[in-house]
C-alpha positions in Angstrom: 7.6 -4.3 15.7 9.1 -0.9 15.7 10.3 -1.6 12.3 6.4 -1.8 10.8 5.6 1.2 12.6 8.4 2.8 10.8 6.9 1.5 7.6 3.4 2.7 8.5 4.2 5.9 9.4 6.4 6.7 6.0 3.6 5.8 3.9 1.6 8.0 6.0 -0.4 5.9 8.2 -2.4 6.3 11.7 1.5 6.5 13.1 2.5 9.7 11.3 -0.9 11.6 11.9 -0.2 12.3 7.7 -3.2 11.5 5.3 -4.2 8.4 3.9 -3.0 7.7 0.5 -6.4 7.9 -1.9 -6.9 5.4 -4.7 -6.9 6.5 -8.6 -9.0 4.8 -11.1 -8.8 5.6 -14.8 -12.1 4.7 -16.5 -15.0 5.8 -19.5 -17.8 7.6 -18.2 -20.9 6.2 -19.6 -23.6 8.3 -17.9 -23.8 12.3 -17.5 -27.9 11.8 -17.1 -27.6 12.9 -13.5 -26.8 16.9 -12.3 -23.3 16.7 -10.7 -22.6 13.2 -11.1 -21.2 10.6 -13.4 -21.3 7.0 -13.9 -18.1 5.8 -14.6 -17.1 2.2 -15.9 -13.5 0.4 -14.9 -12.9 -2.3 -16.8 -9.9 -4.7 -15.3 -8.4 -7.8 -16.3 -8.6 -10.9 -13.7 -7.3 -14.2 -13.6 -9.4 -17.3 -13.2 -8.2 -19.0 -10.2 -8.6 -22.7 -12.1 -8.1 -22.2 -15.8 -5.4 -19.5 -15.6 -7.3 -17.7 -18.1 -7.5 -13.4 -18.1 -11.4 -12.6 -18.4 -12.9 -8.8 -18.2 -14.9 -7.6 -15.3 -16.4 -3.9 -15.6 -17.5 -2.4 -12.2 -19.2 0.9 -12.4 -18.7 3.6 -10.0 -21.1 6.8 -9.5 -18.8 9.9 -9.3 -18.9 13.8 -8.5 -18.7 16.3 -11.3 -19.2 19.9 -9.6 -19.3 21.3 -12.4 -20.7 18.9 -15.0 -18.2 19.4 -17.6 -17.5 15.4 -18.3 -19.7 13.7 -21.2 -20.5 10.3 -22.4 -17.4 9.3 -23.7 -14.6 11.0 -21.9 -12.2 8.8 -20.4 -11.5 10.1 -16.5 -9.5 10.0 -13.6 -11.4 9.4 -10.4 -10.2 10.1 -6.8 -11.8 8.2 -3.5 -13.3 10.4 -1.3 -15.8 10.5 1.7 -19.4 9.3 1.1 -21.0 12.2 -0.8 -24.0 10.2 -1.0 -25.6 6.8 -0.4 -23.7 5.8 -3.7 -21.1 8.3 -4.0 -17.8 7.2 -2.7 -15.7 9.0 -6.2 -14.8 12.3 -7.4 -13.6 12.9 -10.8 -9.9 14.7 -10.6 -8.8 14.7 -14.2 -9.6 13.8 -17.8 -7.7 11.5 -19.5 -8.8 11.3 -23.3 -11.7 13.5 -24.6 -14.4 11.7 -26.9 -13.7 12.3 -30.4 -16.4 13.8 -32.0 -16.8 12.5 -35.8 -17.5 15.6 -38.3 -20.1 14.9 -40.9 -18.7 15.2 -44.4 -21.1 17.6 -47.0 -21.8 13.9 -49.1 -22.9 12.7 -45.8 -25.2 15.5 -45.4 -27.0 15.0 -48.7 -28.0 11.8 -48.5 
């Protein structure tokens, strides 16, 4: 007993009165139609339980931007956090990958 306490409290559980370790997502956001928020899309891998087979499930996740800096394309790191909103439950902490942004070429231009 005393020796899952121990184990609770050094990863910072109720026991050590520390905070709550906060899960990290990396994803793309696809949405920046909203003022201060983002929807971002996670796309994982899973396993079928039967077939043993990896198939690709995309959840998407509405997230804070304070200062709406992230566009379409970026790919971000988000952060839970306490309800912000009925659907907020994310805050974006970092970005990962910018989206490149394709220069026209003069040829391009003419046509």
């Amino acid at each position: 007993m005393t020796k899952i306490i121990k184990e609770i409290s050094a990863q910072g559980g109720p026991a050590s009165g520390g905070k709550k370790m906060k899960r990290k997502l990396t994803g793309l956001v696809v949405s920046d139609k909203m003022q201060k928020t983002r929807v971002v899309a996670i796309t994982r891998l899973k396993k079928h339980p039967k077939y043993l087979k990896y198939y690709k499930t995309t959840a998407k996740f509405k997230a804070h931007d304070e200062n709406n800096e992230y566009r379409t394309g970026d790919k971000v790191v988000i952060e839970e956090t306490r309800p912000l909103s009925r659907d907020k439950r994310w805050t974006i902490v970092a970005l990962s990958e910018k989206k490149m942004v394709r220069e026209s070429s003069p040829q391009e231009e003419s046509e």
